[in-house]
N, C-alpha and C positions, 0 to 999 in steps of 0.2 A: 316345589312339587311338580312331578313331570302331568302332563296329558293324555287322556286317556283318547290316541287318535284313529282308534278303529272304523268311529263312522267318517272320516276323513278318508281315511284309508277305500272306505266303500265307492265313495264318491272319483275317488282318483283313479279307482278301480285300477288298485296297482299294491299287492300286499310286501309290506318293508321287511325283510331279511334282519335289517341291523335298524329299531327305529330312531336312532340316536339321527341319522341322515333326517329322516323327517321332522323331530323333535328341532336339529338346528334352525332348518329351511323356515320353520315358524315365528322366530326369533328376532325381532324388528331392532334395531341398535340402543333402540330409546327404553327397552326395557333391561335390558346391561345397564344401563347408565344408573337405573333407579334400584336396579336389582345388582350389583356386581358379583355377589354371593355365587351367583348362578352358576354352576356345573360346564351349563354348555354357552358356545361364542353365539355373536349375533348371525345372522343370513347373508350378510353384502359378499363372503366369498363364493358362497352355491350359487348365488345370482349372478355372477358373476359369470361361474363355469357355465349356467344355466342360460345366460345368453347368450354363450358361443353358441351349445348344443341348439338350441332355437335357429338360431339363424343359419347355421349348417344345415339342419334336416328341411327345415321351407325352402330354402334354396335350391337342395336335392330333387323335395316334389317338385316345386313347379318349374325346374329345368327340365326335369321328365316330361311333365304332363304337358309341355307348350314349348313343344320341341323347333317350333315355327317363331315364338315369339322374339322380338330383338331385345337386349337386354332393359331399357327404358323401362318396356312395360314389363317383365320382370322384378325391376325393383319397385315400381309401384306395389306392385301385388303383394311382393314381401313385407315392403314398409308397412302397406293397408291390415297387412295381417300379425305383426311382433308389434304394433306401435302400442304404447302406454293404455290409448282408449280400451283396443281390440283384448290385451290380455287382464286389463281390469275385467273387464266384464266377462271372459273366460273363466279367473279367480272368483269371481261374485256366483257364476252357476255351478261350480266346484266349492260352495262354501268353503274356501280357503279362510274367508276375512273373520269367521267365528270360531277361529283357533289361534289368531296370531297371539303371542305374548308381544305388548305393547304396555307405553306407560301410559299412567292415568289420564294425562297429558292428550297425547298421543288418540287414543281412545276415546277422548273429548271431542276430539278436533274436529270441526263440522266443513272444513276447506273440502269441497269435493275435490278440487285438484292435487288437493294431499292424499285425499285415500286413493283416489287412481294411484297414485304411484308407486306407494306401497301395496296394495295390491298387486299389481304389473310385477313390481319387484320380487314380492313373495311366490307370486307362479314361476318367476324365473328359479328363484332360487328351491322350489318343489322340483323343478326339472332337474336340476343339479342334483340333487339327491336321488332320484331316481336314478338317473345315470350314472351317479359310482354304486349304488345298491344294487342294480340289474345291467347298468350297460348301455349298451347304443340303441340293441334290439325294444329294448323294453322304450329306451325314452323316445325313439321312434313312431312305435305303437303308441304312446301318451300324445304325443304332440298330434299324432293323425286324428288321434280323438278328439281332442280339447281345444285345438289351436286348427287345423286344415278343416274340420268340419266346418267352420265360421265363413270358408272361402264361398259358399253361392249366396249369402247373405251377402256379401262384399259386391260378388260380381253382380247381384238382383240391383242392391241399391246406389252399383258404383261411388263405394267407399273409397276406390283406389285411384279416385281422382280429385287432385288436390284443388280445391275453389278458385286460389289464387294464381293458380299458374294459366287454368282455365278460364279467366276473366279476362285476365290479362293478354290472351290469345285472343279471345272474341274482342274486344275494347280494341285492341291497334289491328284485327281486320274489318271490322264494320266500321270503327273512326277515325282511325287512326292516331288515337293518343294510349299511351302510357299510363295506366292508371297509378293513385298515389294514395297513401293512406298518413289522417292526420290523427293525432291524439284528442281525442274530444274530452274527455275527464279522466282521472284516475281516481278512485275514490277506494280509502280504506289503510289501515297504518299498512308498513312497507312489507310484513312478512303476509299480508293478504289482502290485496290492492285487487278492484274492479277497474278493469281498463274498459271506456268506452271509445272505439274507433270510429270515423269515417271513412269511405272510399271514393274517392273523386275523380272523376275524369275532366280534367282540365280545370275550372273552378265549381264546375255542379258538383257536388256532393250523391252520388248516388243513393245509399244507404249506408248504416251504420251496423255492427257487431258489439257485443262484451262478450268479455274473458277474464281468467283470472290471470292470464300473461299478455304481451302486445302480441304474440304471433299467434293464440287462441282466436283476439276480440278480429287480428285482420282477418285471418281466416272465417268468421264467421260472418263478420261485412261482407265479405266475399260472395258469400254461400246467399247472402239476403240481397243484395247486388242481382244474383244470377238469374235470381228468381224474381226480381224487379221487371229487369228486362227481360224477360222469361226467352235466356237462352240456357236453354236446356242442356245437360251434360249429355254427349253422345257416346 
């Protein structure tokens, strides 16, 4: 039985021509698997198309808008704004997540790092389907909504600067060492493992991070690192 996605529709504030496009984009793999009966395919191809069209249109804005900047900080900005975090929580204020068809499974699943991605993925693949139901114009207009509004939240709390690469900066000019990150636990079976990291400069251990992956928990040592030595991200 299809969905009834009018108030979805409200929310994307973008009314579907053909809703079979958005009906797809909803459509997580895992509920094919449990449902194969199903009419229509899963979402990974709209997601697909849905993050070229993403990273084409951010690209377009912010080569416009920062006609001065070198390309470095450019892809920071991009990165800071299509990365997995930034468009989960775009999907989460779009209630996209209270329409996906998902298996039982699936919709159990308490791993925040799994629903970030489906999430993330699901907006991607909303964008796809906008863009073969209205075009360039239209998914243009969505993304400046959904996705380039989130940029002076970025730029307020400079999201678009990585911990680690910034530590790593300040660490070999004020010490000149190298910092290194060691694995302090791993806890949990293998499809959903807490990594607890360190970060060390030379043998002191500065601070540690967790994550649900190694380059979460370094990144987050990083971030607790920074704030140790309160060098402040400029």
């Amino acid at each position: 039985m299809m969905k009834n996605l009018s108030e979805l529709e409200k929310k994307l504030n973008y009314s579907f021509k053909d809703k079979a496009f958005l009906n797809e984009a909803i459509v997580h793999r895992s509920y094919i698997n449990e449902h194969p009966e199903f009419r229509l395919g899963h979402n990974e191809r709209l997601e697909f198309l849905g993050d070229a069209i993403l990273e084409m249109v951010v690209t377009e804005y912010l080569f416009k808008k920062y006609p001065d900047s070198p390309e470095g900080e450019l892809t920071n900005l991009r990165a800071s704004l299509v990365n997995s975090t930034n468009l989960a929580k775009v999907a989460e204020n779009l209630k996209i997540g209270d329409f996906l068809y998902m298996s039982k499974g699936e919709s159990k699943d308490k791993n925040p790092k799994s629903r970030q991605y489906i999430l993330a993925n699901a907006f991607e693949a909303v964008l796809g389907a906008i863009y073969l139901d209205g075009g360039i114009t239209a998914s243009r207009k969505f993304v400046q909504s959904a996705v380039l509004s989130t940029l002076e939240e970025i730029l307020d709390k400079k999201l678009y600067v990585d911990p680690k690469s910034y530590f790593q900066e300040m660490a070999q000019e004020k010490t000149g060492i190298t910092p290194s990150y060691k694995v302090i636990s791993a806890v949990g079976p293998d499809h959903n493992k807490t990594f607890t990291i360190g970060i060390y400069l030379g043998e002191e251990m500065i601070a540690t991070g967790k994550g649900t992956s190694k380059q979460e928990a370094q990144t987050n040592a990083a971030q607790a690192a920074l704030e140790k030595k309160n060098w402040q991200i400029k």
